[in-house]
C-alpha positions, 0 to 999 in steps of 0.5 A: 361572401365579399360584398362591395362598399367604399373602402377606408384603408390604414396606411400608416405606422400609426394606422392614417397616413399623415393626410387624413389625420389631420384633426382639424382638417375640416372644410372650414369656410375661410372668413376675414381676418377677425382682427387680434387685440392688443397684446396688452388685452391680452386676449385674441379674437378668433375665427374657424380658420384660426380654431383650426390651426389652434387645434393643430399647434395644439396636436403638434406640441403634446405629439412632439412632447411625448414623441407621439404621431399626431394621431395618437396626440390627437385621441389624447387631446380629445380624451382629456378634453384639450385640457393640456395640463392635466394630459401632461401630468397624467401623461407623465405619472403614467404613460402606459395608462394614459394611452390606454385610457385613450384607446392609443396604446396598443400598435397593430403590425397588420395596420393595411387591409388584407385580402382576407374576409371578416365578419362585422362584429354589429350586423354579423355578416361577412365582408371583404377586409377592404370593405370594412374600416378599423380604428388603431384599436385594430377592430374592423366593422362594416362600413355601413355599421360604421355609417350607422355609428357616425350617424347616430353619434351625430345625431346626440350632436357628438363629434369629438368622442365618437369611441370605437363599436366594440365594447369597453374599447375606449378608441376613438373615432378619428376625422379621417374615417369620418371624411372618408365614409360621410357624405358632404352634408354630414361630415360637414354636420361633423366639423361644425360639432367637433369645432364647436366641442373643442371650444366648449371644452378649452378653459381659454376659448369662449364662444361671443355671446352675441346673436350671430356672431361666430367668433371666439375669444381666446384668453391667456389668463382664466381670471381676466373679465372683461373681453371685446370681440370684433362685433362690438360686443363687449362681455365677461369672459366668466359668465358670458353675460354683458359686461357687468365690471366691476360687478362680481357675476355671483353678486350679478346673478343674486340681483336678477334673482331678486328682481326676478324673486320679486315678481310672479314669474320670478317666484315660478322660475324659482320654484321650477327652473334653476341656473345652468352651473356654466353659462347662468341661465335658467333651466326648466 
């Protein structure tokens, strides 16, 4: 029995047409120019407007690298966290692997939808083939199971690494089916997750540390320290505390757990809470 829903369909090679891959094609509100440092700083102050052309120079130079679709550079890009160096070395110790690992290995023939009907592999009813989606994995779910599945994902505040429904399938889920079957608020909800992933993840992007600010800085070298963001904010790039030159942060973070171990709240915090590995701060 065919029933009538919004229809997502494959209309590439690939399984997208080169509109709706585009991984970084979010409703991004344009903003002012945040400025750029000195080449001589080293380091850039980035916008959402300038993540999302960093993300697309990114899906564009593994794709023309290994003379992938951009689709399938995107699911790499995102399986390996957007860490480049280690997609290439494994990428190119292992291609087939590597693919595989990113659900992009195998091609389907029969990408478009056909006139046949399927049964949903979540919710077991029968459907039209154009009332269902399918991921370059080729396995084709309802759209409302593939609503549900976006909307939980969201829900745990994932974006990036929505994998497929069927089990031990590692594909994951592009922006394009997610633009296609959210509405505007959550697929909105969706493109403020992903962005803010993508920075979490890349060792050259950090988020400014200072109340409100939504700028990023970008740095060419991991070991540089302090950084200056548009806002006036002037902090180390390491810990994303303030600037603490010529202060190591190990040697930072053993003094305020001094002070700290000083006082009864300190000796409570040292008993209950520890500091969180990647921004310092202290967790229950």
């Amino acid at each position: 029995m065919c029933r009538s829903s919004q229809s997502w369909s494959q209309r590439s090679d690939d399984g997208y047409s080169d509109d709706d891959d585009d991984d970084a094609a979010f409703d991004v509100e344009e903003t002012e120019d945040a400025g750029a440092c000195s080449e001589e700083d080293d380091a850039i102050v980035m916008s959402g407007v300038d993540l999302a052309n960093e993300q697309e120079q990114q899906i564009d130079k593994i794709a023309g690298l290994f003379d992938l679709s951009r689709v399938a550079a995107s699911s790499l890009l995102r399986r390996y966290a957007w860490k480049e160096e280690r997609l290439i070395e494994e990428v190119l110790s292992d291609r087939e692997r590597a693919l595989d690992k990113a659900g992009v290995k195998r091609q389907r023939s029969d990408a478009g939808p056909s006139t046949d009907s399927f049964e949903c592999g979540v919710c077991f009813a029968d459907y039209c083939a154009t009332d269902g989606s399918a991921l370059r994995c080729g396995h084709r779910f309802c759209n409302s199971c593939w609503k549900m599945h976006l909307t939980a994902q969201l829900g745990d505040g994932n974006a990036q690494a929505i994998r497929c429904m069927h089990d031990e399938c590692t594909a994951l889920v592009e922006p394009a089916l997610a633009q296609a079957l959210l509405d505007g608020a959550s697929y909105a909800k969706f493109a403020r997750f992903a962005q803010r992933q993508f920075v979490d993840d890349s060792p050259l992007l950090k988020w400014c540390p200072a109340p409100g600010c939504d700028f990023v800085i970008k740095v060419r070298d991991l070991s540089r320290t302090e950084c200056a963001c548009a806002c006036g904010m002037t902090f180390c790039f390491q810990c994303s505390r303030e600037a603490h030159a010529p202060l190591l942060c190990e040697t930072l973070t053993r003094w305020e757990d001094k002070v700290k171990d000083d006082s009864a709240t300190g000796q409570w915090m040292s008993a209950n809470a520890k500091r969180c590995p990647k921004c310092h701060m202290h967790i229950e």
